[in-house]
N, C-alpha and C positions, 0 to 999 in steps of 0.2 A: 731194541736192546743194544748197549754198546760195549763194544769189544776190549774196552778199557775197565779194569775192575773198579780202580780208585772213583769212577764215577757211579759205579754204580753201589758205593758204600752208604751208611746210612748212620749217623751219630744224635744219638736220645739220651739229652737230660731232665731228670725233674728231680729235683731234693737233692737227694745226696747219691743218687743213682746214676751212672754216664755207661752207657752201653754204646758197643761197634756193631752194626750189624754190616753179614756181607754172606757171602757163597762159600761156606766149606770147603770145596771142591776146588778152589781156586788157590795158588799157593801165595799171592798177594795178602791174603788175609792169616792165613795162620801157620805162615814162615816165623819159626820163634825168634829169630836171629834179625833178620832183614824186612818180612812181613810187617802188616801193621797191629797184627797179636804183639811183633815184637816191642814196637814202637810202643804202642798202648801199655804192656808192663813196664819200659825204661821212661820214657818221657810222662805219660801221664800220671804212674804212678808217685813222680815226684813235685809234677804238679801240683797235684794231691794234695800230697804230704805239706809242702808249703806252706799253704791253703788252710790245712788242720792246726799248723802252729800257731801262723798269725792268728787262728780263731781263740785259740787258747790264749797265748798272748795278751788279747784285746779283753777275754773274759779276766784273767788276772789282774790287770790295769781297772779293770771296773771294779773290782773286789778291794783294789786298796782306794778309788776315790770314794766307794761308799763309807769305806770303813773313816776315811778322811774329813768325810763332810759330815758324818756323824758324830766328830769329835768338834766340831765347828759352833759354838755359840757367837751367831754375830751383835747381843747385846754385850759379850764381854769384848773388851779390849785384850786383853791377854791373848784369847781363844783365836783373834782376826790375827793379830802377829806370828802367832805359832802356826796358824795355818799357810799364809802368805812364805812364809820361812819352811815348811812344811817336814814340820817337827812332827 
């Protein structure tokens, strides 16, 4: 066992789930301030959050190229200009 808490920490992600695991009892992990409880609500928390906008972001961008391509006929002529112009 080592006398260092930070090694003896443990980080689990799968999906949209990210857990810290570590010892209670130790003030390294659940200092709200300075610990890594604290770290984990200011830094990861905004990580996070980043992470949820671009996803959104990327989902709205996909919502106007479908709505885009579905306005697309490429036997009309018309339809190629107003799209390449993207009217």
């Amino acid at each position: 066992m080592t006398d260092n808490p930070a090694l003896s920490s443990r980080y689990l992600c799968r999906g949209h789930a990210f857990v810290v695991v570590g010892k209670a009892s130790q003030p390294f992990f659940v200092d709200p301030e300075t610990g890594l409880l604290g770290q984990f609500r200011h830094q990861y928390f905004v990580v996070n959050l980043i992470a949820h906008f671009q996803k959104a972001a990327l989902m709205l961008f996909s919502e106007w190229l479908v709505v885009a391509i579905s306005q697309l006929d490429v036997h009309d002529l018309d339809s190629v200009r107003a799209f390449k112009r993207g009217a």
